[in-house]
PLY file of the C-alpha trace (Angstrom):
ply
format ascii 1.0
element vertex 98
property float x
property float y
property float z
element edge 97
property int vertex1
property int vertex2
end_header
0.00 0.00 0.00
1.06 3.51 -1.01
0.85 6.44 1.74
1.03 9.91 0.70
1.21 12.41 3.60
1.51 16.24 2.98
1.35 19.13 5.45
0.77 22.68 3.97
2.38 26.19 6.05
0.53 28.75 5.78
1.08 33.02 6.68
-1.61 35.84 6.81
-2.59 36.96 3.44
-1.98 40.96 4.15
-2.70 41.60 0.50
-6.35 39.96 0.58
-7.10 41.66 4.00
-5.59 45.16 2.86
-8.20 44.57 -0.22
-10.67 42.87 1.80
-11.05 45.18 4.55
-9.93 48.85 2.85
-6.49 49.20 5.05
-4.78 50.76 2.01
-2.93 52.89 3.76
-1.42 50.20 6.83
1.43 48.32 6.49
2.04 44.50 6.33
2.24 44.32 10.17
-0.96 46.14 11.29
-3.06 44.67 8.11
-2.09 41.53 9.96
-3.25 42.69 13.19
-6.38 44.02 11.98
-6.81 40.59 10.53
-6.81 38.74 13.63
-8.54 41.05 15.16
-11.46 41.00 13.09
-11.49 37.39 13.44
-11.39 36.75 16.98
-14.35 39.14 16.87
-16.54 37.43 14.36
-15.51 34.18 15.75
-15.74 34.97 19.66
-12.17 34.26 20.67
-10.63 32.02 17.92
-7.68 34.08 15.84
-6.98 31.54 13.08
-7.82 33.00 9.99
-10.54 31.89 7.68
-8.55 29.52 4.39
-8.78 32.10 2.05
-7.08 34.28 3.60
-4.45 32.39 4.12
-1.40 32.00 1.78
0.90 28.62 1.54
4.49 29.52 1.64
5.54 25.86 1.95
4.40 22.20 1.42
6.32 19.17 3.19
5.60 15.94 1.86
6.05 12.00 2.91
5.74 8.82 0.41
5.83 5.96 1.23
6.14 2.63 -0.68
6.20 -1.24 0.32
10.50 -0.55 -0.46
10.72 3.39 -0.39
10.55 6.06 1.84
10.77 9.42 0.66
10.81 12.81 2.39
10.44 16.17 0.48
9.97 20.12 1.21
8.83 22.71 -1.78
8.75 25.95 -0.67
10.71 29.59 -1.77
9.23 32.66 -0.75
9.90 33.67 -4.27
7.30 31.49 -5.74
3.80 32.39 -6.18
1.55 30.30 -4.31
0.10 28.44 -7.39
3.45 27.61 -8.23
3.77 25.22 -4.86
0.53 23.66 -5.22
1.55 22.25 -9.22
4.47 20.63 -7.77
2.65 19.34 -5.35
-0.14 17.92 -7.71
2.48 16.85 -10.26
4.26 14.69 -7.60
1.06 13.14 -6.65
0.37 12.37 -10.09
3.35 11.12 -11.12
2.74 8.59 -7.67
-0.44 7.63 -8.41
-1.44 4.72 -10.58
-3.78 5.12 -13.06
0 1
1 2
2 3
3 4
4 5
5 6
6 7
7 8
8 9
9 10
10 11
11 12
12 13
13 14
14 15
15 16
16 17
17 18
18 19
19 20
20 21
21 22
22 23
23 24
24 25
25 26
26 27
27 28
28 29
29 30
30 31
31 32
32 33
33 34
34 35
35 36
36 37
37 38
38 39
39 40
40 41
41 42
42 43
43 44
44 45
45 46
46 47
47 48
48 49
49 50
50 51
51 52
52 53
53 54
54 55
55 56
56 57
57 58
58 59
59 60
60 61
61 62
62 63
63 64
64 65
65 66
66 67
67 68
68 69
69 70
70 71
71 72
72 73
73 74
74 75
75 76
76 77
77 78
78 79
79 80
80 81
81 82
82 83
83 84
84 85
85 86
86 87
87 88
88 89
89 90
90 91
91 92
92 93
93 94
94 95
95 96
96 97
């Protein structure tokens, strides 16, 4: 049997919540603020931010086979976000059988 395990890391998206909630004129640090602010209000104590706005900055991932065992890490913060989440699909294609 073939395992594939993958855990995604994730940061504030400061750009959606600058758009999101009109803080044009904050910087990265207090749009992030703002952001958990507004969600431990709507949410009654909870900070984590709502998925979409989140953005993945990295992707770890474990296969395993009956005779392999394989560890791997994509992540840059110079690639876009869609960027890590191809890789990521094309290795679990590529592990997959049809």
């Amino acid at each position: 049997m073939n395992i594939f395990v993958f855990d995604i890391e994730t940061v504030p998206d400061v750009e959606a919540g600058r758009k999101l909630y009109e803080l044009e004129d904050l910087d990265d640090d207090n749009v992030g603020r703002v952001m958990f602010h507004k969600r431990a209000a709507e949410s009654g104590g909870s900070e984590f931010l709502r998925h979409h706005l989140h953005r993945i900055v990295a992707i770890s991932i474990v296969f395993r086979t009956r005779d392999n065992f394989k560890v791997w890490a994509l992540g840059d913060p110079a690639p876009p976000e869609e960027e890590l989440v191809q890789a990521l699909c094309a290795g679990w294609y590529r592990r997959t059988p049809p």
